[in-house]
N, CA, C and O of each residue as an XYZ file, in Angstrom:
828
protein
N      13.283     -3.331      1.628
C      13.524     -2.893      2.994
C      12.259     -2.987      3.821
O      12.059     -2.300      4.823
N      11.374     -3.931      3.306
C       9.733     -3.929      4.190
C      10.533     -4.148      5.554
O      11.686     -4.500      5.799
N       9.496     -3.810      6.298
C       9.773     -3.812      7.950
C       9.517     -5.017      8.111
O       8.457     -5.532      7.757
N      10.705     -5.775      8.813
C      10.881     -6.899      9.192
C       9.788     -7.261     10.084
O       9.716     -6.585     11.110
N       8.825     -8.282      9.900
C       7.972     -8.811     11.053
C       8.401     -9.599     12.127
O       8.456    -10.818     11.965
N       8.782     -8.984     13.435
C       8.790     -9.766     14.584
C       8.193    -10.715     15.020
O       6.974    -10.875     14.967
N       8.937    -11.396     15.464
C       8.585    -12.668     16.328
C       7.061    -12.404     16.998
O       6.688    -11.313     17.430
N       6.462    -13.335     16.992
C       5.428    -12.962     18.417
C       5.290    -14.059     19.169
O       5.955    -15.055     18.882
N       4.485    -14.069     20.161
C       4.560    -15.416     20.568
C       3.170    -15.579     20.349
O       2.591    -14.663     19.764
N       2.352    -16.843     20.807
C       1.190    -17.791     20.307
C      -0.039    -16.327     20.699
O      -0.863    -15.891     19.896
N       0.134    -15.928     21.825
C      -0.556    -14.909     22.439
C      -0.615    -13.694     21.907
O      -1.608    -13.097     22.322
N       0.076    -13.024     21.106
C      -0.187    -11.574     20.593
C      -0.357    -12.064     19.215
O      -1.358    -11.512     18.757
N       0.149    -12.815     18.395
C      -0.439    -13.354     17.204
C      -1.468    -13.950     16.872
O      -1.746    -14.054     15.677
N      -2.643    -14.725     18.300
C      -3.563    -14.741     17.939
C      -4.059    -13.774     18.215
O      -4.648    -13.497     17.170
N      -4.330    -12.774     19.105
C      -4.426    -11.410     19.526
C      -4.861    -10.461     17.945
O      -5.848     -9.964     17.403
N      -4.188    -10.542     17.840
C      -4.228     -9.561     16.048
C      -4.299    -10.088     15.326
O      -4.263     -9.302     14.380
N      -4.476    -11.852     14.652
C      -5.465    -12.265     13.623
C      -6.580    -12.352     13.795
O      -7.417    -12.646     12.941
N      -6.816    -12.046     15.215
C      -8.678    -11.822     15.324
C      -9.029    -10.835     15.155
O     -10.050    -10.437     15.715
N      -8.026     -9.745     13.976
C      -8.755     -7.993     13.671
C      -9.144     -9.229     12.665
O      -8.624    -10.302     12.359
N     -10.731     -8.268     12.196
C     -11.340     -8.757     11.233
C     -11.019     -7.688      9.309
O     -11.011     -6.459      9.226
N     -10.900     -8.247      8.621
C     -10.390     -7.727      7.520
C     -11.632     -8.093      6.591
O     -11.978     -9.260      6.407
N     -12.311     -6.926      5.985
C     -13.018     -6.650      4.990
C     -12.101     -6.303      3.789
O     -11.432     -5.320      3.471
N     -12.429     -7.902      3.090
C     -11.775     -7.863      1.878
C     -12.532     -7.244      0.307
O     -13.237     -8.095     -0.235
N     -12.466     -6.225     -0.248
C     -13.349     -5.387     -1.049
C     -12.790     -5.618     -2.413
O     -11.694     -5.083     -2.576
N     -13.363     -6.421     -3.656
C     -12.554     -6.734     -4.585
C     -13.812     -7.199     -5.623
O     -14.656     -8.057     -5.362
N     -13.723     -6.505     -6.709
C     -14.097     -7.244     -7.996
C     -14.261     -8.241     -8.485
O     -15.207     -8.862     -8.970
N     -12.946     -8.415     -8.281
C     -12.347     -9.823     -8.999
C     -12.538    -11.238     -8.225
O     -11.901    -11.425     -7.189
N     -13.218    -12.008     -8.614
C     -13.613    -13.230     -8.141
C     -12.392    -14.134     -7.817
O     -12.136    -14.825     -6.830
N     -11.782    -13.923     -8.871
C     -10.714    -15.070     -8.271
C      -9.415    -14.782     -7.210
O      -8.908    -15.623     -6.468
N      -8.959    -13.134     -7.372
C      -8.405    -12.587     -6.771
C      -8.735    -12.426     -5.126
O      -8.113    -12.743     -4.112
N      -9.749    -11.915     -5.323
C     -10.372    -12.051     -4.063
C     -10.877    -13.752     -3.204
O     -11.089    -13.889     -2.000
N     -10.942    -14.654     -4.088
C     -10.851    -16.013     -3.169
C      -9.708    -15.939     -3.126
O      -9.408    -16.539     -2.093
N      -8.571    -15.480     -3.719
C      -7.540    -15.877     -3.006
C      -6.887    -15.245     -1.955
O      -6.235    -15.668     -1.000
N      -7.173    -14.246     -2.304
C      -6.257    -13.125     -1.021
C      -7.073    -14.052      0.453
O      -6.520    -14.415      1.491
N      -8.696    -14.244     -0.007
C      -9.234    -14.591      1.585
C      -8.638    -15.757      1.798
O      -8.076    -15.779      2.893
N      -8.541    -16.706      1.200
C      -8.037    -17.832      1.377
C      -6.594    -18.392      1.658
O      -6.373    -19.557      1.992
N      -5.371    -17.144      1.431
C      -4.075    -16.958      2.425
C      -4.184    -16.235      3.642
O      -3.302    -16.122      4.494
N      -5.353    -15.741      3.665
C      -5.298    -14.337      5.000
C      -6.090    -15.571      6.075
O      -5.464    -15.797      7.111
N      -7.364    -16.329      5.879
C      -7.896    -17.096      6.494
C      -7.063    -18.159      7.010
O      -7.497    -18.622      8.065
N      -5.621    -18.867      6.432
C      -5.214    -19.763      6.550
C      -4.130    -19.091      8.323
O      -3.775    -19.623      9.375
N      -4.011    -17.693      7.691
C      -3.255    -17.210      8.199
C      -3.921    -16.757      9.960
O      -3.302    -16.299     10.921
N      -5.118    -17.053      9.846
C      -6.040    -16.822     11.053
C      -6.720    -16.212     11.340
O      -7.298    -16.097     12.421
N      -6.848    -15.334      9.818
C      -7.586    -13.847     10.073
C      -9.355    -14.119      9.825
O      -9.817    -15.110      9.260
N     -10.047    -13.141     10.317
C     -11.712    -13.777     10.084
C     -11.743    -12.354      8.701
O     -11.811    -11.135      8.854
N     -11.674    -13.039      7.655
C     -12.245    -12.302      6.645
C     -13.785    -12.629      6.029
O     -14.393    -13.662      5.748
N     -14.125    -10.979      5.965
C     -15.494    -10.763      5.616
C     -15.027    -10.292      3.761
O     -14.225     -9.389      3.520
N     -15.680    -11.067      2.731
C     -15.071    -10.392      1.615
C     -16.570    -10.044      0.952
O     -17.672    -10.502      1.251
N     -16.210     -9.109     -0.012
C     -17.314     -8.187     -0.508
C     -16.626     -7.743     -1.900
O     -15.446     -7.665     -2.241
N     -18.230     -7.403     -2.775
C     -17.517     -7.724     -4.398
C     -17.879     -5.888     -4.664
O     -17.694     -5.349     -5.755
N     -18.275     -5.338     -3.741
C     -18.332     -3.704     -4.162
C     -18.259     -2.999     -3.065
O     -19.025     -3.453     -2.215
N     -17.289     -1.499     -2.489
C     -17.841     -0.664     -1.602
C     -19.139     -0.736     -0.736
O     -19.382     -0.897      0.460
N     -19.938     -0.522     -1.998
C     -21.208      0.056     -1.553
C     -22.268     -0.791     -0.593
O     -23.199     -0.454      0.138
N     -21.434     -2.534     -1.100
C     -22.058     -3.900     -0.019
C     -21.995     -3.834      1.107
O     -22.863     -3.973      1.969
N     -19.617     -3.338      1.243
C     -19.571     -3.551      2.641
C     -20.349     -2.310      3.052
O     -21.416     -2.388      3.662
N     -19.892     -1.391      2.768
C     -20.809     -0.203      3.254
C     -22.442     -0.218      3.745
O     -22.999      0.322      4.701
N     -22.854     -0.923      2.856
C     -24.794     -1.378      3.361
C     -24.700     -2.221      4.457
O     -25.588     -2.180      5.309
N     -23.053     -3.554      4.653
C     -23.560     -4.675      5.699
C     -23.663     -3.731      7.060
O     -23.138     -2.667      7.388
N     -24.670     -4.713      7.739
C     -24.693     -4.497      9.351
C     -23.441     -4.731     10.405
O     -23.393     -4.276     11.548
N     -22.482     -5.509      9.785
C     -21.232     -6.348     10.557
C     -20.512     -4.756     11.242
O     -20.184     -3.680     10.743
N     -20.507     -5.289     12.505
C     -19.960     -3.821     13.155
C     -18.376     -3.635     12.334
O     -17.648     -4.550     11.950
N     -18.107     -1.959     12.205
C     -17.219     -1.524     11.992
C     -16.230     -0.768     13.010
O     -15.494      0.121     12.582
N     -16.227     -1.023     13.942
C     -15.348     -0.234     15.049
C     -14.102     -0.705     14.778
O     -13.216      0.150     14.745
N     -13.635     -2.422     14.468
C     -12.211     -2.675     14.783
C     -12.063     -3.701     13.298
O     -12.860     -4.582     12.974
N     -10.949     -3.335     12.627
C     -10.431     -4.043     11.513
C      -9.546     -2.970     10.548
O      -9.268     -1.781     10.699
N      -9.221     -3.997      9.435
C      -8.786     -3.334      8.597
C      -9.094     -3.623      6.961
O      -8.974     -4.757      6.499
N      -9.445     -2.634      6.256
C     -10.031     -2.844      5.024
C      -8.788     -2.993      4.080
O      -7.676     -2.464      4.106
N      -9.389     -3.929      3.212
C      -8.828     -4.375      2.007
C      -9.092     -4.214      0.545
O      -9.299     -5.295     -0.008
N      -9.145     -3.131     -0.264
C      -9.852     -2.780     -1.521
C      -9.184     -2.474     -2.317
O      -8.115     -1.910     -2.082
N      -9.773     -2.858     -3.973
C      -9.451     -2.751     -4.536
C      -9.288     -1.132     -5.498
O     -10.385     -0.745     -5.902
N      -8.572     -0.575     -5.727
C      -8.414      1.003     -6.136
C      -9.612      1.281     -7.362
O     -10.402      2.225     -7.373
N      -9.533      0.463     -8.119
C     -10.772      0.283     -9.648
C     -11.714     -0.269     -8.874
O     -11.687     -1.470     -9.139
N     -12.519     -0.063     -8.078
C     -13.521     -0.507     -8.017
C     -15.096     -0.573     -8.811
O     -15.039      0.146     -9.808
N     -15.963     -0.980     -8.719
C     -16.944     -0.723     -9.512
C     -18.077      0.144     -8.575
O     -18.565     -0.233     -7.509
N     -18.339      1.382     -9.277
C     -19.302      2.345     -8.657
C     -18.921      3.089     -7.377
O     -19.447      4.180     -7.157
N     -18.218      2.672     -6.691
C     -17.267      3.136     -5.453
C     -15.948      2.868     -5.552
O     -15.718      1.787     -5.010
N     -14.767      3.480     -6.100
C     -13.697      3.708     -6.241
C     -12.901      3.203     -4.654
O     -13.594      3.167     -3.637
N     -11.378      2.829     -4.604
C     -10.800      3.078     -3.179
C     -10.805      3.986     -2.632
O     -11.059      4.043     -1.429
N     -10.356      5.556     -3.790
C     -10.175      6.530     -3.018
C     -11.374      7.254     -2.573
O     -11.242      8.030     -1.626
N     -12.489      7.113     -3.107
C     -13.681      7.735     -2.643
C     -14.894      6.812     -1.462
O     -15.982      7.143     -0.992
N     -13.878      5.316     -1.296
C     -14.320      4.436      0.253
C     -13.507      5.221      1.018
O     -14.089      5.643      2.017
N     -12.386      5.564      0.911
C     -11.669      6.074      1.976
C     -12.183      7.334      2.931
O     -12.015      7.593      4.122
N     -13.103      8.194      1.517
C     -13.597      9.354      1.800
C     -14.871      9.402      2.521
O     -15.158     10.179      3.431
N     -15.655      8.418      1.974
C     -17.387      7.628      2.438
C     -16.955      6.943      3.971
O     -17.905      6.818      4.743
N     -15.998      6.623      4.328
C     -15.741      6.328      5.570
C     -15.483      7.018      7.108
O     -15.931      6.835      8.240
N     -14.244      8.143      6.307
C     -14.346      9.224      7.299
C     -15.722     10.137      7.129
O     -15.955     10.922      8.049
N     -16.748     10.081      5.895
C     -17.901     11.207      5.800
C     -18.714     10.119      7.052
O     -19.613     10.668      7.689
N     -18.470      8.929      7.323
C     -19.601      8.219      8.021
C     -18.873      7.918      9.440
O     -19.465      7.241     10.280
N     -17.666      8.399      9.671
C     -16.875      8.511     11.221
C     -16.463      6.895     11.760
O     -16.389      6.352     12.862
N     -16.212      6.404     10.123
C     -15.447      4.776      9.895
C     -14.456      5.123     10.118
O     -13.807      5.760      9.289
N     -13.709      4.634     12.066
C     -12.017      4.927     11.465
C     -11.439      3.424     11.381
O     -10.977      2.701     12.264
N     -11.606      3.241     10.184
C     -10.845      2.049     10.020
C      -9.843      2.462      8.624
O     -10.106      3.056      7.578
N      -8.440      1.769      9.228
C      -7.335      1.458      8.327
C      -7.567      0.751      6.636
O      -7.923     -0.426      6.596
N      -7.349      1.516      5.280
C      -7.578      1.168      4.475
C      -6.119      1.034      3.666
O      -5.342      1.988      3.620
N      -5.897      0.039      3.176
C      -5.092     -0.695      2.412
C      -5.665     -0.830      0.741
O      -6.650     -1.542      0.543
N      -5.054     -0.173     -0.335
C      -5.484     -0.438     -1.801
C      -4.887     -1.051     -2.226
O      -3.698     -0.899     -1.946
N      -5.253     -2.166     -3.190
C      -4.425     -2.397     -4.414
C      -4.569     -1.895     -5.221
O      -5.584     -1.268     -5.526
N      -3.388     -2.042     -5.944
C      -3.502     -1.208     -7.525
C      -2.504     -1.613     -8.311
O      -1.478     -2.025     -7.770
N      -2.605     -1.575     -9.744
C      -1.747     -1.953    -10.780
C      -0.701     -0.403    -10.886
O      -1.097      0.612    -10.314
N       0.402     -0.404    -11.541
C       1.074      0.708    -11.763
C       0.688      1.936    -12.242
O       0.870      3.091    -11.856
N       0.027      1.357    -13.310
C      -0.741      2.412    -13.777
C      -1.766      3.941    -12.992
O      -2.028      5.056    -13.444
N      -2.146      3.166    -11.497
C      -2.761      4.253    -10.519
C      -2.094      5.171     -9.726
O      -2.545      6.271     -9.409
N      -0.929      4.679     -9.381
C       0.129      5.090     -8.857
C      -0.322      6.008     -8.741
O      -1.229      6.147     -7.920
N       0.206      7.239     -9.670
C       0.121      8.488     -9.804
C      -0.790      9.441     -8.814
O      -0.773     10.408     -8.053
N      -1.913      8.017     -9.653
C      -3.197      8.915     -8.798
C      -3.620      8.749     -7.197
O      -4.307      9.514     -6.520
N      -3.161      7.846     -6.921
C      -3.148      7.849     -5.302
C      -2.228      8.268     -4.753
O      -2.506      8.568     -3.592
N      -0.427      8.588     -5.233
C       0.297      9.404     -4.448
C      -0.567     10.585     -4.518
O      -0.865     11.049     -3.417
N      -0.839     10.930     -5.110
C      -1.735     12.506     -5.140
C      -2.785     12.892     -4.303
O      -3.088     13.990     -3.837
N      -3.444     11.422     -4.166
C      -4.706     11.458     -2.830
C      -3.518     11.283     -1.288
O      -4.068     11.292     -0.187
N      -2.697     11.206     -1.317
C      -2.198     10.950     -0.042
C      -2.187      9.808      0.318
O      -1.702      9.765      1.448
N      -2.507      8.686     -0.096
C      -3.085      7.539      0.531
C      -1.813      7.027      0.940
O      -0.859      6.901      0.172
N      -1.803      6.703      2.279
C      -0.431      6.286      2.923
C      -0.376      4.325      3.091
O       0.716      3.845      3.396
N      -1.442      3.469      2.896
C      -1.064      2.827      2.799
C      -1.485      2.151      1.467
O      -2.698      1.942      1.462
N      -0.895      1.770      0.404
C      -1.167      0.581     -0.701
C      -0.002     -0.522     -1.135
O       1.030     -0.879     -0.567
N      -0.526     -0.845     -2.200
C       0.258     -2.271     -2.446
C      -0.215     -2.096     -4.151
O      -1.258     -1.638     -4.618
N       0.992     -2.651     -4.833
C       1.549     -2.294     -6.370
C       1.344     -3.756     -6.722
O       2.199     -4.572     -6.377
N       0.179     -4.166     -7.440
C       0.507     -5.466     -8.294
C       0.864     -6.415     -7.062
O       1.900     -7.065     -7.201
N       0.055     -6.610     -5.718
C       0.672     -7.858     -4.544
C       0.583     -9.602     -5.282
O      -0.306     -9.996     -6.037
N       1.538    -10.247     -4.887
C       1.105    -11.170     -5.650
C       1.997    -12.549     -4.401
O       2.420    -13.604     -4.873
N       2.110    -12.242     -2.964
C       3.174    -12.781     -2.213
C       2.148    -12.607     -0.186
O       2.676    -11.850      0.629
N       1.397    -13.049      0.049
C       1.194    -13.263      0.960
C       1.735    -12.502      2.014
O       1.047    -11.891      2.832
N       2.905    -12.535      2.000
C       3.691    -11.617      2.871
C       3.695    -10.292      2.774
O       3.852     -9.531      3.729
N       3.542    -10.001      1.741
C       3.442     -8.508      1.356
C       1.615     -8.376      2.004
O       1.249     -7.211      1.851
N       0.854     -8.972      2.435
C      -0.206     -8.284      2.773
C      -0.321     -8.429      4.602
O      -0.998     -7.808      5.421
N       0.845     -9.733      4.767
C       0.436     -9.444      6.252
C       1.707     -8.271      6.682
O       1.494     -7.615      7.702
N       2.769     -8.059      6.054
C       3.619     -6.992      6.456
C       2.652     -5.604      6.143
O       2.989     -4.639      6.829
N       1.704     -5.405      5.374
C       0.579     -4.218      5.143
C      -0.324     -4.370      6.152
O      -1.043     -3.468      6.581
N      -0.300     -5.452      6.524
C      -1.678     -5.561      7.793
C      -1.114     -5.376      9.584
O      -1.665     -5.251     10.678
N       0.149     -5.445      9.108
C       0.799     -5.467     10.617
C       1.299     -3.784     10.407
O       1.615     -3.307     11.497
N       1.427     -2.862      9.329
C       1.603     -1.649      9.325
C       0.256     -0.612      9.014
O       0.348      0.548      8.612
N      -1.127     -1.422      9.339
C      -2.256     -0.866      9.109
C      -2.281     -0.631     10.982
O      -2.190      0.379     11.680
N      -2.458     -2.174     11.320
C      -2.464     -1.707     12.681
C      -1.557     -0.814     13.514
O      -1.876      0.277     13.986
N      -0.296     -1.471     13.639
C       0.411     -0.780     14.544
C       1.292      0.270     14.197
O       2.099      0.806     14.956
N       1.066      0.569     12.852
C       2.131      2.183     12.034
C       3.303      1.333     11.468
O       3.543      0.138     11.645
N       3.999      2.309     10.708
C       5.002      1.950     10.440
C       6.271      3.008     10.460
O       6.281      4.113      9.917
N       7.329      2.407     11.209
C       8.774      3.344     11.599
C      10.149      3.078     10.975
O      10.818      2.058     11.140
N      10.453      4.089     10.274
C      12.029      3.248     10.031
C      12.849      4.177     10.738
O      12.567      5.269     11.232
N      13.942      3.521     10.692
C      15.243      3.716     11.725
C      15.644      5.057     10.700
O      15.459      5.088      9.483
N      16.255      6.174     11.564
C      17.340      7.076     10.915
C      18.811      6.689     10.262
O      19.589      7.551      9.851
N      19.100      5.158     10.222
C      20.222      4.624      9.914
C      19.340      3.734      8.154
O      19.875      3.490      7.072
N      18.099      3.532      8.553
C      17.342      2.916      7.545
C      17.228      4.075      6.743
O      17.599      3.763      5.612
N      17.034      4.760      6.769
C      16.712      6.111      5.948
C      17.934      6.636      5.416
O      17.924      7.239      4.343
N      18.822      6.487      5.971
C      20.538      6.941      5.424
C      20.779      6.314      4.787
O      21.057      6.860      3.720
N      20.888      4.985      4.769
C      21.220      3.898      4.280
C      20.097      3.872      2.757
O      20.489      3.734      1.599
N      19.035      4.003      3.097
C      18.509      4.160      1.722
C      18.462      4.858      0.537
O      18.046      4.446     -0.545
N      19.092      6.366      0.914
C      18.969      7.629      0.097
C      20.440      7.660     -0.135
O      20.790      8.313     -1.117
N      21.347      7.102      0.550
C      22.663      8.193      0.491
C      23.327      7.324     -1.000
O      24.270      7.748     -1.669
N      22.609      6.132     -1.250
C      23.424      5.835     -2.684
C      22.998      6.107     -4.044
O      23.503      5.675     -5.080
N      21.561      7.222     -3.844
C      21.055      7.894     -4.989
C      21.882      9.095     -5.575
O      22.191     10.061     -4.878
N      22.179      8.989     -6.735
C      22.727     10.276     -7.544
C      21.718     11.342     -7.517
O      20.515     11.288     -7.259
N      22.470     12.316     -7.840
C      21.359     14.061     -7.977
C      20.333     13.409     -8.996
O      19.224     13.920     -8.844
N      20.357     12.399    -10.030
C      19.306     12.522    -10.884
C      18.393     11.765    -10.673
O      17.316     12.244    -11.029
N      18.325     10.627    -10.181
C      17.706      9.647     -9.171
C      17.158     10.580     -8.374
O      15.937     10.591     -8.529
N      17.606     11.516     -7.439
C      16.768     11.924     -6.206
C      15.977     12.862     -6.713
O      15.051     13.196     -5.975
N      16.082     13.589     -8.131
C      15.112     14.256     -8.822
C      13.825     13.361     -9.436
O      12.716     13.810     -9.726
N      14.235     12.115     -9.540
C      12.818     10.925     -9.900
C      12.216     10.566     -8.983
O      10.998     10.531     -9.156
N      12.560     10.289     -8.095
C      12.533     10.137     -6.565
C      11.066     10.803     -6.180
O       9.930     10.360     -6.013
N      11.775     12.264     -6.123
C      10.748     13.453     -5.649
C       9.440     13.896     -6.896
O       8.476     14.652     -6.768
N       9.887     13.091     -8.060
C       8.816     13.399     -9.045
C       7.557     12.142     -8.595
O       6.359     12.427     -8.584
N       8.049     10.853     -8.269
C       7.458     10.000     -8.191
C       6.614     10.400     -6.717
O       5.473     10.142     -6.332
N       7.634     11.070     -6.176
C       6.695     11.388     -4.550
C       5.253     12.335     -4.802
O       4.271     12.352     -4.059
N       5.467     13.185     -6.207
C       4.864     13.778     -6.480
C       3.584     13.608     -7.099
O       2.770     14.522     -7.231
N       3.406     12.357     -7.499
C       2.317     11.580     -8.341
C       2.912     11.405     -9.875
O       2.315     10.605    -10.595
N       3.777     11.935    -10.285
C       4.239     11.736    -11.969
C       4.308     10.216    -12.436
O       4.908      9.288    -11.894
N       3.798     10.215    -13.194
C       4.262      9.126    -14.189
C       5.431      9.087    -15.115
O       5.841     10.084    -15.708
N       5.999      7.786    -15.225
C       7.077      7.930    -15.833
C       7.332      8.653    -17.318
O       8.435      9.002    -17.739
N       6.149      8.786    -17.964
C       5.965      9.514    -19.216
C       6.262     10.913    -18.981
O       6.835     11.535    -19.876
N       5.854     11.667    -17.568
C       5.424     12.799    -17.477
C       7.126     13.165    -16.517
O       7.712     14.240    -16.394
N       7.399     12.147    -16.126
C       9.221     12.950    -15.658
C       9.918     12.878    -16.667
O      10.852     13.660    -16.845
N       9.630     12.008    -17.450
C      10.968     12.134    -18.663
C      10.746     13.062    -19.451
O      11.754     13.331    -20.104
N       9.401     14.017    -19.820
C       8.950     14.892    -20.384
C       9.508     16.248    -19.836
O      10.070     17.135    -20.480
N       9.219     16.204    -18.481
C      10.196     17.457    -17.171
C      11.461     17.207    -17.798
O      11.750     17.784    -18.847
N      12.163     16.476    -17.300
C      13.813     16.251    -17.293
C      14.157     16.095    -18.567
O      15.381     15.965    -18.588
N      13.590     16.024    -19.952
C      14.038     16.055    -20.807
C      15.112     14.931    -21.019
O      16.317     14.964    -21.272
N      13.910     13.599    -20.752
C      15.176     12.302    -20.816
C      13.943     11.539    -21.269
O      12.857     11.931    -20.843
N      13.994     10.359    -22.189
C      13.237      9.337    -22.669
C      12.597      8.259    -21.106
O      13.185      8.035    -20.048
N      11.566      7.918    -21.455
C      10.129      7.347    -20.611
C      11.175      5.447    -20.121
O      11.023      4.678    -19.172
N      12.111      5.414    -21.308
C      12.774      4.198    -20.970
C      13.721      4.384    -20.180
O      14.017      3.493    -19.384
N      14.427      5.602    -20.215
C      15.608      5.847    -19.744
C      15.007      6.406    -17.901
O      15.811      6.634    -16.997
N      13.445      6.516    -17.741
C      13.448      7.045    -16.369
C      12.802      5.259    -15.958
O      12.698      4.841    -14.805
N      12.583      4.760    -16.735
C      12.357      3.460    -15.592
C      13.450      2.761    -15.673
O      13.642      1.842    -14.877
N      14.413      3.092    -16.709
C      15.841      2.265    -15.894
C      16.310      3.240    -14.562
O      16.655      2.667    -13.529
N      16.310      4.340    -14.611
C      16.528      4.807    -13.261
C      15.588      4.400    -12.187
O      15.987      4.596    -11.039
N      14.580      3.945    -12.321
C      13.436      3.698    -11.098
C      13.975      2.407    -10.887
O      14.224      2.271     -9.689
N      14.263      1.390    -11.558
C      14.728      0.155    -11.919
C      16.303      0.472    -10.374
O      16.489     -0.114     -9.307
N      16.951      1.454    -10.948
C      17.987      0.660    -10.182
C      17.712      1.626     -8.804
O      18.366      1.323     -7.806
N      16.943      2.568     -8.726
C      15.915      3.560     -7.507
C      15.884      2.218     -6.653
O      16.762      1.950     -5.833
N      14.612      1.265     -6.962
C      14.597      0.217     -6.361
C      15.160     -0.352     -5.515
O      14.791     -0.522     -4.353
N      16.650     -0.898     -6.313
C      17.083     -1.716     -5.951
C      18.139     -0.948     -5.133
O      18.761     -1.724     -4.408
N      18.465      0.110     -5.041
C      18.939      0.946     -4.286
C      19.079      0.796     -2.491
O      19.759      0.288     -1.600
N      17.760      1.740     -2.783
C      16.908      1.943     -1.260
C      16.185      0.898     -0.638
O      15.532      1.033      0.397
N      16.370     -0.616     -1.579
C      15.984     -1.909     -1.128
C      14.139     -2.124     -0.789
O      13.676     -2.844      0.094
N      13.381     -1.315     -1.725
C      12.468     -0.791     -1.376
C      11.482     -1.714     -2.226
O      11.681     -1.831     -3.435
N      10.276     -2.457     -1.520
C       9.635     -3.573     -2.319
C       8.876     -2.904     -3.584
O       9.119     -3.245     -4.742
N       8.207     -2.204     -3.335
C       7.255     -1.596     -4.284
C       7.284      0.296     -4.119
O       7.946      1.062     -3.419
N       6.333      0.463     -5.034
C       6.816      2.132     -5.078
C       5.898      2.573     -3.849
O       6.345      3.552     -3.251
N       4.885      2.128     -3.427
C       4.213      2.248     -1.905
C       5.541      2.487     -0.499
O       5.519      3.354      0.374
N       6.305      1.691     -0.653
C       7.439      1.796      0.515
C       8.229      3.036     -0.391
O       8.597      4.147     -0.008
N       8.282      2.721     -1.054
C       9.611      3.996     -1.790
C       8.911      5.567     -1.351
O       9.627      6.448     -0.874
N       7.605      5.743     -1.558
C       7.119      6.925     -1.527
C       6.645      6.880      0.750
O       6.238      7.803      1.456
N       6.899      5.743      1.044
C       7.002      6.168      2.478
C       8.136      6.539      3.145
O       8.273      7.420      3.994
N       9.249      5.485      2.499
C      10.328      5.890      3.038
C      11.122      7.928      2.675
O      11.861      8.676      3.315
N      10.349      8.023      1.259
C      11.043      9.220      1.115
C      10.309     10.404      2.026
O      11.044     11.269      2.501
N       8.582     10.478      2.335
C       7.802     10.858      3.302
C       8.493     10.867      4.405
O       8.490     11.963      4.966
N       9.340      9.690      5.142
C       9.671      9.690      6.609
C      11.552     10.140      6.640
O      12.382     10.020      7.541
N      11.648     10.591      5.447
C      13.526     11.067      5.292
C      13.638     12.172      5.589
O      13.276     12.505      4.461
N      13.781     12.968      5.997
C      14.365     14.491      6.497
C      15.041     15.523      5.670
O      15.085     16.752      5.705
N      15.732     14.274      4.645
C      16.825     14.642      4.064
C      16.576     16.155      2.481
O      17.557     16.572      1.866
């Protein structure tokens, strides 16, 4: 259910590939590549192999959006996020992360990341919801929840919670296989790309 990217015309799309994106990543090859779809895509990426680089460069920080990796080396995502507002950086931060972190960044709050990205699109639909927010419809939100069972919407709210799948099936007294076949069809449910949208959409539900 990612938020559909609108049309733009030649003028507001070059408009907003000229935010500049500090790409923050370890990984050598990962990181030529992310720059090398985001660049094609028009964006001026600055990439950097630790926190603590971009953090030392001089390159003004007033307007962009950061790109980092959650494992970082010596500066973590969630503690750039923190080194940023301690230094009155308001810039938009975007993590990656493997499944395994999950947990630990629903728990930091972090409202925007990305699960294992491996699709281009999935980073400019993150870069177009860094800048301008992201809204879903009250019919999007109905439509997503109302075909979860009571036991689903109890995984749901565990996952909103930071749990790991080891640690709800341990609560609910149901096997670690038996809660990712429920996340499994959670998913495919609420039409929800990764558990990043799943834990926004349930954030923006009322219900």
């Amino acid at each position: 259910m990612a938020v559909k990217r609108a049309k733009q015309t030649a003028k507001q799309k070059s408009s907003k590939n000229a935010t500049p994106i500090f790409l923050i990543l370890d990984d050598d090859a990962q990181r030529k590549q992310i720059e090398n779809d985001l660049t094609k895509e028009g964006f001026r990426v600055h990439p950097y192999f630790t926190a603590r680089e971009f953090l030392l460069d001089r390159v003004a920080k007033n307007n962009g959006v950061v790109i980092a990796g959650y494992r970082l080396r010596e500066v973590n995502g969630v503690e750039l996020i923190e080194q940023l507002k301690s230094d009155g950086i308001n810039l938009p931060v975007i993590l990656l992360t493997g499944h395994a972190d999950v947990p630990k960044i629903v728990k930091a709050e972090i409202p925007n990341f990305i699960v294992n990205p491996t699709d281009v699109d999935i980073f400019l639909e993150a870069i177009d919801r860094a800048i301008e927010g992201e809204h879903f419809t009250d019919s999007e939100l109905h439509d997503a929840f109302k075909r979860l069972t009571n036991r689903e919407l109890e995984i749901v709210e565990a996952i909103c919670e930071g749990q790991s799948s080891r640690e709800v099936g341990q609560n609910l007294g149901i096997s670690t296989k038996t809660v990712e076949a429920h996340r499994a069809r959670i998913m495919d449910k609420t039409r929800a790309n990764d558990v990043g949208e799943l834990v926004r959409l349930r954030r923006a539900w009322k219900g």
